[in-house]
C-alpha positions in Angstrom: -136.2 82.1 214.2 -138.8 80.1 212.1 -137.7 76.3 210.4 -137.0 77.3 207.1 -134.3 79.9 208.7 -132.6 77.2 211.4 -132.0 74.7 208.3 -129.0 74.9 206.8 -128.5 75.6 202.9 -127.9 72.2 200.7 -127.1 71.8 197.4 -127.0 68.9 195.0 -125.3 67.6 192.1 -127.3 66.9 188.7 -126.0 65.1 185.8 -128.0 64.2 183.0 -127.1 62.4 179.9 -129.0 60.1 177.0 -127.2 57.2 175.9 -127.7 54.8 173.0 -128.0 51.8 175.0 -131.1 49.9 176.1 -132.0 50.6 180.5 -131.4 47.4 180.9 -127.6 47.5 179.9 -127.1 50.8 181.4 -129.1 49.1 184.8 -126.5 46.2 184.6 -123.2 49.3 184.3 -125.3 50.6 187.3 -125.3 47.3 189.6 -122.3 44.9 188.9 -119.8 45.2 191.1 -116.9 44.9 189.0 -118.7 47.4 186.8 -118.9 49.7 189.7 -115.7 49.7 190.3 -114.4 51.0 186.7 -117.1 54.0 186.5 -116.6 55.6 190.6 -113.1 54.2 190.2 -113.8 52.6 193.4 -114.7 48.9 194.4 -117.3 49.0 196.1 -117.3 46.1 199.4 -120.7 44.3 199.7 -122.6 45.6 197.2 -126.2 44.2 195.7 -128.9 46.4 194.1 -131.6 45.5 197.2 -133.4 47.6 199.7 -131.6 47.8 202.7 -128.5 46.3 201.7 -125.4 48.2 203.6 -121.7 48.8 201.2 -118.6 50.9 201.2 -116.3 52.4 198.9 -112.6 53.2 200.2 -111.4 56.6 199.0 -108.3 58.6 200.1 -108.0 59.0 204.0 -107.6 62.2 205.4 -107.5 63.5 208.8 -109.3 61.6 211.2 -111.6 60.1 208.7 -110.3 56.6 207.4 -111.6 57.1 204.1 -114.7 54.7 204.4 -117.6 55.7 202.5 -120.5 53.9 204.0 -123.9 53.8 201.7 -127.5 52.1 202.1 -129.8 51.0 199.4 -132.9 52.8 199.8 -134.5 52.1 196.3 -133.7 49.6 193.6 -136.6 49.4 191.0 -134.5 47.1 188.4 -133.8 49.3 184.9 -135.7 52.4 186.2 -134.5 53.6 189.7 -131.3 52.9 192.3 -131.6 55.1 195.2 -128.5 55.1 198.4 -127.4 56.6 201.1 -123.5 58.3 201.1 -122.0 59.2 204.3 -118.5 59.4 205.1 -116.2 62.2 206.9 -115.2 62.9 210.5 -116.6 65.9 212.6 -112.8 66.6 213.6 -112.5 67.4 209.4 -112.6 70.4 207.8 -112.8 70.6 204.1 -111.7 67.4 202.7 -113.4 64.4 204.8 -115.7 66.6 206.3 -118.9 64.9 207.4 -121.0 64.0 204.5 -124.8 62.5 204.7 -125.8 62.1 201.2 -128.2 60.8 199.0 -127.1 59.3 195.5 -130.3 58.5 193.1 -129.8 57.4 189.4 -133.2 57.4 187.3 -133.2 55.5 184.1 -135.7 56.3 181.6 -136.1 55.4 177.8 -135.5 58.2 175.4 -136.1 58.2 171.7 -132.4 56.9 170.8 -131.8 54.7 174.2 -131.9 55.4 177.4 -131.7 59.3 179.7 -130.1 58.6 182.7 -130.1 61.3 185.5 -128.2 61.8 188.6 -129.1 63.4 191.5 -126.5 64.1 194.2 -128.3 65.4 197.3 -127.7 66.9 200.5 -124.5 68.9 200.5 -124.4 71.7 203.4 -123.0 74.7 203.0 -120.5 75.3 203.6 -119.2 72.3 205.7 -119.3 70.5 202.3 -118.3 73.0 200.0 -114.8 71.2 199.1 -116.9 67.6 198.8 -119.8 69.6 196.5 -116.7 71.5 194.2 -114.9 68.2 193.5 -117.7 65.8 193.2 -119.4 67.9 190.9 -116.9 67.6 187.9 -116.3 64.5 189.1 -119.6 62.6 188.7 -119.7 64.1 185.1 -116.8 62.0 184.6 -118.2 59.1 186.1 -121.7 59.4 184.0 -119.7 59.7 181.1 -117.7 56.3 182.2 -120.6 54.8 182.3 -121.8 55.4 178.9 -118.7 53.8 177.7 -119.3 51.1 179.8 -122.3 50.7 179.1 -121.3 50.7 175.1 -118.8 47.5 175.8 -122.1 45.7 177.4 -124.5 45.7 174.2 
């Protein structure tokens, strides 16, 4: 069996939206914790936009996983690029808190009316992720969305 055939399959999530609002507003919806909280609908514990810097959200418990999701800034290029680690689940989980290592990246770039913003959710496996991938991916429409609104009350 060659590499390509012992990896397993991944998907990822992509959302991608223009608003009317300048980067930097949509950057500060992006980045403030109380902010945070309102779009993901989640507060998120310890969070700064800053290379390195280690947060969690707390989401429904199920099984043996508590619920934590633990993240990891891996890029934060102010008003053009936030880049983290998401990672949550238990191995004894199936479906619902199954183990998760993901990778969120939001890219902000001007458009001709405001500001594109695009997000990638990457990393699912199939299928040990498939119930993560199917909810998350009508979910972080909703969030982008959320933020835009957000981002509206900021100007």
């Amino acid at each position: 069996m060659n590499d390509a055939a012992s990896k397993s399959d991944t998907q990822d999530i992509v959302v991608d939206d223009v608003f009317p609002h300048a980067p930097e507003t949509i950057w500060k919806a992006l980045t403030t914790g109380e902010l945070i909280g309102r779009w993901i609908e989640m507060t998120p514990a310890g969070f700064e936009p800053v290379k390195g810097k280690h947060f969690t959200f707390q989401t429904r418990a199920a099984g043996a996983w508590d619920g934590v999701i633990h993240c990891q800034v891996l890029e934060a290029m102010p008003n053009e690029r936030l880049v983290y680690a998401w990672k949550g689940g238990h191995e004894g989980n199936v479906g619902y808190g199954a183990p998760l290592d993901t990778v969120v990246t939001w890219t902000l770039s001007r458009a001709e009316k405001g500001t594109r913003l695009r997000l990638v959710h990457s990393g699912f496996v199939a299928p040990r992720n498939d119930t993560a991938f199917k909810g998350m991916s009508d979910g972080w429409k909703k969030v982008v969305a959320r933020i835009g609104a957000i981002a509206g009350e900021q100007d």
